[in-house]
C-alpha positions in Angstrom: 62.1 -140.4 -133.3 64.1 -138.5 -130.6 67.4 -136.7 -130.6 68.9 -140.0 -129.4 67.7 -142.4 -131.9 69.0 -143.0 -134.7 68.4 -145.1 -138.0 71.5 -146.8 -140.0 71.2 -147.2 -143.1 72.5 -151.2 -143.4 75.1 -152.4 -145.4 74.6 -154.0 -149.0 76.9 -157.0 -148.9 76.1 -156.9 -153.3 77.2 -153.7 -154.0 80.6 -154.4 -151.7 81.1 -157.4 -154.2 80.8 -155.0 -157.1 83.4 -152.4 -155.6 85.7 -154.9 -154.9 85.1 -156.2 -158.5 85.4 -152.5 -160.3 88.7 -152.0 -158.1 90.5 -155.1 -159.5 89.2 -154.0 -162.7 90.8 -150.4 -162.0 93.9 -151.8 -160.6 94.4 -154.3 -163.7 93.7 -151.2 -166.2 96.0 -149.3 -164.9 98.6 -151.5 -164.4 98.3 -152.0 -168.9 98.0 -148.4 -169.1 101.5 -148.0 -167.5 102.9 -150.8 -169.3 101.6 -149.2 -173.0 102.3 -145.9 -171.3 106.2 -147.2 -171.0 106.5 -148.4 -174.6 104.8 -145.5 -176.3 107.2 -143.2 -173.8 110.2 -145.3 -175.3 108.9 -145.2 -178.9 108.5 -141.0 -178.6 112.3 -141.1 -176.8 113.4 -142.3 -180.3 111.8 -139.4 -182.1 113.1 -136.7 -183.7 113.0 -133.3 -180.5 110.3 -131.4 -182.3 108.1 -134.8 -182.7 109.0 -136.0 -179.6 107.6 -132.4 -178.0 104.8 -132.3 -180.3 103.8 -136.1 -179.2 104.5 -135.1 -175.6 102.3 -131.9 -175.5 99.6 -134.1 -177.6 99.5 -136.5 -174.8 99.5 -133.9 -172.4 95.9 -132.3 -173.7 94.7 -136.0 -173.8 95.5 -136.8 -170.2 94.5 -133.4 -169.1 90.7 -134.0 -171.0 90.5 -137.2 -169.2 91.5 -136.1 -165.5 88.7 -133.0 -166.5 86.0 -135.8 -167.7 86.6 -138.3 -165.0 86.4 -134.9 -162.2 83.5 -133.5 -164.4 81.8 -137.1 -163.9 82.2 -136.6 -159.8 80.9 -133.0 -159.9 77.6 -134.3 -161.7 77.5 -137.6 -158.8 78.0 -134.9 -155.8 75.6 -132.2 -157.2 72.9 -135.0 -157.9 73.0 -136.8 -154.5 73.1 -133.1 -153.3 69.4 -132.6 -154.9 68.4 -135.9 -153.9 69.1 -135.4 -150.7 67.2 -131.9 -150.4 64.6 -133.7 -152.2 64.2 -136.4 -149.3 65.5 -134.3 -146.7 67.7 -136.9 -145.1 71.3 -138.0 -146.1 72.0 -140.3 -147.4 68.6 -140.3 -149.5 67.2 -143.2 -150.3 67.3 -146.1 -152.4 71.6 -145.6 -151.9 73.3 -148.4 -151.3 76.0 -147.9 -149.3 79.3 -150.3 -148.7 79.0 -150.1 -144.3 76.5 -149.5 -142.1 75.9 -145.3 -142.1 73.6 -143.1 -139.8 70.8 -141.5 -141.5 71.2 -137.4 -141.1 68.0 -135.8 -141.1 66.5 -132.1 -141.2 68.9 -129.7 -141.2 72.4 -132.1 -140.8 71.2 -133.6 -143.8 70.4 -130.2 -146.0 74.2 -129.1 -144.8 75.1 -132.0 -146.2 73.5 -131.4 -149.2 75.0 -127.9 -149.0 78.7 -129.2 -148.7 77.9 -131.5 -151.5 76.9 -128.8 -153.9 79.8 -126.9 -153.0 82.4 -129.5 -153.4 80.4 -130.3 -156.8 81.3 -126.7 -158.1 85.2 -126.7 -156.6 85.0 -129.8 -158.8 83.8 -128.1 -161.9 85.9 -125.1 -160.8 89.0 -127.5 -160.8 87.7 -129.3 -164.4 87.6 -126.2 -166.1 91.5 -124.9 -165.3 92.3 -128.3 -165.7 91.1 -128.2 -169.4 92.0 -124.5 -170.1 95.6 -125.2 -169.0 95.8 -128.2 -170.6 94.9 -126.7 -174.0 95.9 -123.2 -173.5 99.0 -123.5 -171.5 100.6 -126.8 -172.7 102.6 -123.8 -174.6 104.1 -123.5 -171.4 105.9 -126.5 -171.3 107.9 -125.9 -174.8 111.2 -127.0 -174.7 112.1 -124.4 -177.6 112.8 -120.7 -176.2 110.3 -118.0 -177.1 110.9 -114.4 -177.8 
């Protein structure tokens, strides 16, 4: 194959279903998750100060686990379409299905790929990690009683 040749990697008009599908799902879920999110916001308004804070910083840690999981989850994606990718030595490897039509990077455009992808795989664990250490550690931070 010459430098001005290139292979596509074709679309997969199932797996575009199946986004579109997990979207709506999404999009419904979160819409319920505001909706509780409101009432249990208005239940804790009702609460006596200290409750309410204790509640408040108890939701805190729980939102701040999740965002770290669901970033945790991306870091482990990235770093193993990173390997795959070395492995194969073109990007994206194969057996991806991918939502459009892509080019196929080989050789060396394809290992920086892979090199970008590991990288943004560890800013993601990086990111993970003071999200969770803040979220535990530093929800003190956010006391609404005054400390010495």
């Amino acid at each position: 194959m010459n430098e001005h040749t290139m292979r596509a990697l074709p679309a997969d008009p199932r797996f575009r279903l199946q986004a579109a599908g997990a979207l709506a799902v999404a999009v419904v879920a979160a819409a319920a998750i505001g909706w509780w999110f409101a009432d249990w916001l208005d239940a804790t308004r009702q609460l006596h100060p200290a409750s309410a804070q204790a509640r408040l910083l108890e939701a805190f840690r729980w939102a701040a686990g999740a965002f770290a999981a669901s970033i945790l989850v991306l870091a482990a994606v990235l770093w193993h379409t990173a390997a795959r990718t070395l492995g194969a030595g073109e990007y994206p490897p194969p057996g991806t299905r991918v939502l459009r039509a892509t080019p196929v990077l080989e050789g060396e455009a394809a290992l920086r790929r892979a090199r970008v992808l590991r990288l943004l795989a560890a800013l993601c664990l990086f990111i993970a990690v003071a999200v969770l250490v803040l979220g535990w550690r530093g929800a003190p931070l956010f006391s609404l009683t005054p400390t010495a």
